[in-house]
C-alpha positions in Angstrom: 159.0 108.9 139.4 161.2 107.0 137.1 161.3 108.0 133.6 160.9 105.2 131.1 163.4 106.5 128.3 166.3 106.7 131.6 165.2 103.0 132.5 165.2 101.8 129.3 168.5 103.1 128.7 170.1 101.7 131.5 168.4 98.3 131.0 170.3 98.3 127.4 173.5 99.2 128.6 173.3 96.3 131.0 172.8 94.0 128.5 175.3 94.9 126.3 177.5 94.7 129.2 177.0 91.6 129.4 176.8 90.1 126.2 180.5 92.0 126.4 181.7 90.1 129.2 180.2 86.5 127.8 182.4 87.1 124.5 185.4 87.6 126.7 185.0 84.7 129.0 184.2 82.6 126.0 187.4 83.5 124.7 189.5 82.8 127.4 189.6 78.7 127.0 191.9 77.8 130.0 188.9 78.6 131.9 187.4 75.1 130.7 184.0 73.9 132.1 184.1 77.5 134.8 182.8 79.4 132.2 179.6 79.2 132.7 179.6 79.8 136.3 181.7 82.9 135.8 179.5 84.1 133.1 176.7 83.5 135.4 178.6 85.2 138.6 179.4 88.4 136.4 175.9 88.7 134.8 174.2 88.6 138.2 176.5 91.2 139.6 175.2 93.6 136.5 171.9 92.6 137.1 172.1 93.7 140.9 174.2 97.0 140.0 171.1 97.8 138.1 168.2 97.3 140.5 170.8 99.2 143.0 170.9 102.1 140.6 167.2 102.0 139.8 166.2 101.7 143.4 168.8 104.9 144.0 166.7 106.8 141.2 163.5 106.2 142.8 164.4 106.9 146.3 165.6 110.1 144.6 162.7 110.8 142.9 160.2 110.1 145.9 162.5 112.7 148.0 162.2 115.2 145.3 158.2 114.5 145.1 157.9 114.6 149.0 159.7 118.0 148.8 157.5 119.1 146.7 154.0 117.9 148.0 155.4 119.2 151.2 156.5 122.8 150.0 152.9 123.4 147.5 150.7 122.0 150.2 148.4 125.1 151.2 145.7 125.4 153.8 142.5 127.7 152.7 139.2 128.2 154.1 135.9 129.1 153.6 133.6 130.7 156.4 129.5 129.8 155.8 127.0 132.5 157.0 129.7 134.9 159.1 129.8 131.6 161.6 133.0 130.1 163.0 131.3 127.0 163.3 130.5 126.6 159.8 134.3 127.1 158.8 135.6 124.5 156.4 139.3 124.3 156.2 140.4 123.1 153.2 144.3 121.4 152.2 145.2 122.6 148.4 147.1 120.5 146.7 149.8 122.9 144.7 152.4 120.2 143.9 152.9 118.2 140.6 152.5 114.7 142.3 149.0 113.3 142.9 148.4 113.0 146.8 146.1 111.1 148.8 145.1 112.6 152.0 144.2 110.3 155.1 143.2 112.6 157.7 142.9 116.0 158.6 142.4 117.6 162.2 142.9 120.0 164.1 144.4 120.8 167.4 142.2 123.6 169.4 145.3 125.8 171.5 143.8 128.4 173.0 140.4 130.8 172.9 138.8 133.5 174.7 135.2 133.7 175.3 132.8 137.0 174.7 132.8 138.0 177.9 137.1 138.0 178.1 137.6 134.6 180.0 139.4 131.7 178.9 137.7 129.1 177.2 137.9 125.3 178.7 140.6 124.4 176.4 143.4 125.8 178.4 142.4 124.1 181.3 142.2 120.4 179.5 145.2 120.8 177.0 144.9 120.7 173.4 141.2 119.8 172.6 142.3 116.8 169.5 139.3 117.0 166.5 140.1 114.3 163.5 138.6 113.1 160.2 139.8 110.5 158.7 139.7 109.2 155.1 138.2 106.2 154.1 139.1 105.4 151.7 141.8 108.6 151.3 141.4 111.5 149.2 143.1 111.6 145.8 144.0 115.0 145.2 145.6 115.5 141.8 147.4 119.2 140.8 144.9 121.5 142.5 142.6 119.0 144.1 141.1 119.3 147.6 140.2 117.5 150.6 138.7 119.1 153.6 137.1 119.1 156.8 134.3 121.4 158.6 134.7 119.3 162.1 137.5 121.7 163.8 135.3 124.2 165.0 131.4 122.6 164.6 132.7 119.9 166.9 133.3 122.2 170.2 130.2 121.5 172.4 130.4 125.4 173.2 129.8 126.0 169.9 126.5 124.0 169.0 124.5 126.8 171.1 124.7 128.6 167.7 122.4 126.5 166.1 119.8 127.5 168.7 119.4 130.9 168.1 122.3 132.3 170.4 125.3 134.8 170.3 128.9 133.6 168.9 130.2 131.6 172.0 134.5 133.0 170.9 135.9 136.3 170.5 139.0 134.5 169.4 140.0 131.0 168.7 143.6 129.6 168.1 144.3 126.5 166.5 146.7 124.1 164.1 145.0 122.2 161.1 146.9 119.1 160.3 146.8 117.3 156.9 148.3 113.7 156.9 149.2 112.6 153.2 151.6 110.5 151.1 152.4 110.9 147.2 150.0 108.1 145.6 153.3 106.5 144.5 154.5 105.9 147.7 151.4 105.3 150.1 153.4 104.1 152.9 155.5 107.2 153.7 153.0 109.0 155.8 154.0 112.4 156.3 151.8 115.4 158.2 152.0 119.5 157.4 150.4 121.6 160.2 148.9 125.4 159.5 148.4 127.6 162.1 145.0 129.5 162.1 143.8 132.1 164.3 140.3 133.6 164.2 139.0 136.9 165.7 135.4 138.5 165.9 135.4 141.9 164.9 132.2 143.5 166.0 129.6 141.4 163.9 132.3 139.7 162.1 134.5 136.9 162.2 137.8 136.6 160.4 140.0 134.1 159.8 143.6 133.9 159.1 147.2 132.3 158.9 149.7 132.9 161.5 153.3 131.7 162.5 154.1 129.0 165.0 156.0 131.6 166.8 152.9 134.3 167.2 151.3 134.4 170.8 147.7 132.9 170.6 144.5 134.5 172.2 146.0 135.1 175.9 147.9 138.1 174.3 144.7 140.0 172.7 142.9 142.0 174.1 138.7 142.0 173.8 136.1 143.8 175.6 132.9 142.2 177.5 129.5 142.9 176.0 127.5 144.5 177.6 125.1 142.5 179.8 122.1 144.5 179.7 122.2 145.2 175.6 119.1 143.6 174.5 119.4 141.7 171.0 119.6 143.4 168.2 116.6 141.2 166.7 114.0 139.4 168.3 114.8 135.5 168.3 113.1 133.4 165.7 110.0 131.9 166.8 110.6 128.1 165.9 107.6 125.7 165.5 107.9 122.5 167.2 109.2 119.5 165.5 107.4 117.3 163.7 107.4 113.4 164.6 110.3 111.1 163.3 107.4 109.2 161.7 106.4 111.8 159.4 109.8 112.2 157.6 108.6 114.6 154.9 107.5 117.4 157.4 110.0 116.6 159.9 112.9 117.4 156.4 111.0 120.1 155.5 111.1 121.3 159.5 114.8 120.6 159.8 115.4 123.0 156.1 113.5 126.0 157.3 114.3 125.8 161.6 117.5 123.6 161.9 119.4 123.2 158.8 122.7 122.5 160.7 120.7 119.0 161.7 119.9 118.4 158.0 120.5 114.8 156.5 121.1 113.8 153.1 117.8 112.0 152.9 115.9 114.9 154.3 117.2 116.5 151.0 116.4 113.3 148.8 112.5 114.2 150.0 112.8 118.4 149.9 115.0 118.7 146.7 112.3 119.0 144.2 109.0 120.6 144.7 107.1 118.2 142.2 104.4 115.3 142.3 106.2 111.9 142.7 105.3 108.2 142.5 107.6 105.7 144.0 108.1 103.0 146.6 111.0 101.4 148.8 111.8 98.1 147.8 115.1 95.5 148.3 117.6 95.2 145.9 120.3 92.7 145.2 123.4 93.2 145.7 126.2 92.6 143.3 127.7 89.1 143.7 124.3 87.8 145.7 125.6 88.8 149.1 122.0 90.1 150.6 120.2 92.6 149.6 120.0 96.4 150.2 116.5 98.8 150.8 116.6 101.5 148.2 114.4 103.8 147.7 113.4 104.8 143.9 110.9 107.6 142.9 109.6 109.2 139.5 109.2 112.8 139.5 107.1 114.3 137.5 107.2 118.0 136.8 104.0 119.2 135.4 104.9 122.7 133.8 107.4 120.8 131.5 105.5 117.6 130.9 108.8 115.9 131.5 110.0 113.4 134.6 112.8 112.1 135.8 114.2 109.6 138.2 115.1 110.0 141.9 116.8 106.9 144.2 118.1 107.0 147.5 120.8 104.4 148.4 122.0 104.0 152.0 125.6 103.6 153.5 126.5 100.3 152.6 130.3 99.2 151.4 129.4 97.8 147.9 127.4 101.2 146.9 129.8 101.8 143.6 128.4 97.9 142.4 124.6 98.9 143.3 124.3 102.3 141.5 126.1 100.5 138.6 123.4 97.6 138.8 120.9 100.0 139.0 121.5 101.8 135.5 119.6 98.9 133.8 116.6 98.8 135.9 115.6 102.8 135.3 113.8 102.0 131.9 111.3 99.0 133.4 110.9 101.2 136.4 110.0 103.6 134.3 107.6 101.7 132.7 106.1 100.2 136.3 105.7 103.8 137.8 103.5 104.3 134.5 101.7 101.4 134.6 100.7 101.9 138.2 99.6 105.5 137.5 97.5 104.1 134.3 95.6 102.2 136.4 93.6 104.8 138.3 92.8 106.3 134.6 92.9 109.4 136.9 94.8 113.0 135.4 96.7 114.1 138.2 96.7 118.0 138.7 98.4 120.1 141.6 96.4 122.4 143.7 94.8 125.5 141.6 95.6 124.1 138.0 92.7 123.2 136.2 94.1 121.8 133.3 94.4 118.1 133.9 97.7 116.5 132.9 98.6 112.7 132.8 101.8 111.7 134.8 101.6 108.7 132.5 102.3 111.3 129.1 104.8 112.9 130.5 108.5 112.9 128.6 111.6 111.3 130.2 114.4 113.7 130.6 116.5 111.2 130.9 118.1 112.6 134.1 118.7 110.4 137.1 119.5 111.5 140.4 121.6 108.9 143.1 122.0 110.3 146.5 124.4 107.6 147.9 125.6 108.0 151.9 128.7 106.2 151.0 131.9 108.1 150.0 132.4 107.7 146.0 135.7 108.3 144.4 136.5 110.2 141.8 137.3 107.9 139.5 134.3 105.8 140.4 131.9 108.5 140.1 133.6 108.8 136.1 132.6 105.4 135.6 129.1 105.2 136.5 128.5 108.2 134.7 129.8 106.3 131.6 127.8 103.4 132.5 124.8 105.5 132.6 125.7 107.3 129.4 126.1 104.2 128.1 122.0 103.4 128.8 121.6 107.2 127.0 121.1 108.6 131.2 122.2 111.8 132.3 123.3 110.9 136.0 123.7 113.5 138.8 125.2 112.0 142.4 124.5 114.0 145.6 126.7 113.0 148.6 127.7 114.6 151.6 130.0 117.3 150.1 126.2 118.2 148.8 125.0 118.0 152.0 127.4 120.3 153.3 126.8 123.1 151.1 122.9 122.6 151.4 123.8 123.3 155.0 125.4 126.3 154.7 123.0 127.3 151.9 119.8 126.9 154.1 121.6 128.4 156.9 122.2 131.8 155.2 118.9 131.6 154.0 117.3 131.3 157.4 119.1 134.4 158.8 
């Protein structure tokens, strides 16, 4: 970083260097008409001796930031429902610069299965698991990124899910993080953390470890037994519902198979209220096509109050949509009623016999986006200004919601 008070200094010493140097050469007369070229000459020279200086400071000052990104970089991670597979591993960032992160991964070394053989990845090499960024993570002084791919993404582990035992005794792997300071974006540089994990009876631990430490061939574990019958009976699972009913097959996936769970799965399950809504296209910004969204109105009796729901799918331009969208929620609003006014019907749930009219019902103003695409920070700031703005209370859910539904419904289910 360059300080403006050091640039600003130097920038006036330059130019009184110069207006120096042109009083001197104007003073020298048997110079004649080479004056001005010398004057010229000499001022360019100053002008180049300070870029060369500046450009010194910077390189400087991006070394002394890379240092420093490099040294306060920490790994962390969080385990979900005692379940290596649900392990996030998270990349702190400790240093003073902000960060952008383009991908982390991880590099599987070594593991041992529960009954004491190797698993597959010493006889294929290093099994390579990626995420990548895009756009990249800003991570300002204590910011985040993370991934939960590492150990979810091992085919041996996805038996889990079903029902079964922990497929490891012990894994051994390196997370990677590739970042740059946001001021230099070009200057790629990666930090690797070596993690080791290890089941200890019912329990897995994870933790950090040096380059230097022997991996999972040097432990030893001891075999289950083959005949110990399982401690609980398995969970009897229904079966799943049709991909054409997608309210039962959600409400399937959150109580049998939350690990399978998509955001729009949540968009139907969230809230157990009466609803009114419809799928319908919407413009995009600019006039380039149009996108399906899906809005609803929620109504939640006990309260007399409602709210709005809308679910927008994956699509590049979702920042310009959901900011479109802030001016349509009033005549919605008023569409959802009129539809329900036209029935003249009260609508009551199951067992209440007091008759309540969506149509009266109070508008929280709350108004809840779940968006597929990846929102920044920064935009996510400025839609809920926009919204503000249109006296709405806004509330995105995206896939870091997603993943801690996951883990939610999963410890749930045990």
């Amino acid at each position: 970083m360059i300080y403006p008070l050091r640039s600003a200094a130097l920038l006036v010493c330059v130019l009184w260097l110069i207006v120096d140097l042109g009083l001197v050469i104007y003073r020298i007369t048997d110079l004649g008409y080479g004056r001005p070229a010398l004057f010229c000459f000499s001022a360019g020279l100053l002008f180049c001796l300070q870029l060369w200086i500046m450009a010194h400071w910077i390189r400087t000052d991006l070394k002394k930031q890379q240092e420093d990104i490099f040294k306060n970089l920490a790994s962390e991670t969080f385990l979900g429902n005692n379940d290596p597979a649900n392990t996030r591993f998270y990349v702190r960032n400790g240093s003073s610069a902000n960060v952008l992160l383009f991908e982390m991964g991880c590099l599987v070394k070594d593991s041992i299965k529960n009954n004491g053989t190797t698993g597959p990845t010493l006889q294929t090499g290093d099994i390579h698991i990626f995420h990548r960024f895009d756009p990249p993570v800003r991570m300002e002084l204590g910011g985040t990124g993370y991934t939960d791919k590492c150990v979810q993404d091992l085919d041996e582990f996805r038996v889990i899910f079903q029902g079964k035992p922990l497929t490891y005794q012990c894994i051994d792997l390196v997370v990677y993080a590739t970042y740059a300071p946001e001021a230099d974006d070009e200057s790629k540089r990666t930090k690797n953390f070596r993690w080791m994990g290890e089941r200890e009876g019912e329990t897995w631990n994870w933790f950090t470890t040096l380059d230097s430490t022997e991996g999972c061939k040097s432990k030893t574990f001891n075999s289950p037994a083959a005949s110990s019958p399982p401690s609980t009976p398995p969970k009897s699972i229904p079966p799943q519902p049709s991909a054409r009913d997608a309210l039962h097959l959600a409400l399937w996936r959150v109580q049998n198979d939350p690990s399978h769970l998509a955001l729009y799965d949540l968009f139907l399950t969230d809230f157990k209220v009466l609803a009114v809504g419809r799928t319908q296209p919407f413009q995009r910004p600019g006039g380039s096509g149009s996108v399906m969204v899906e809005r609803r109105v929620a109504y939640e009796l006990a309260t007399n109050t409602k709210f709005v729901m809308m679910y927008v799918p994956s699509v590049e331009d979702t920042y310009g949509i959901c900011s479109s969208l802030a001016t349509t929620i009033k005549p919605f609003l008023e569409e959802a009623g009129n539809l329900q006014a036209i029935g003249k019907a009260g609508i009551k749930p199951p067992g209440d016999s007091d008759k309540e009219s969506m149509s009266d019902a109070v508008f929280s103003g709350r108004v809840f986006i779940y968006t597929e695409w990846l929102l920044t920070a920064e935009q996510i700031g400025q839609l809920t200004k926009i919204y503000s703005d249109q006296n709405l209370k806004l509330l995105i859910r995206g896939s870091e919601y997603l993943d801690y539904q996951k883990l939610e419904y999963s410890q749930k289910n045990q």
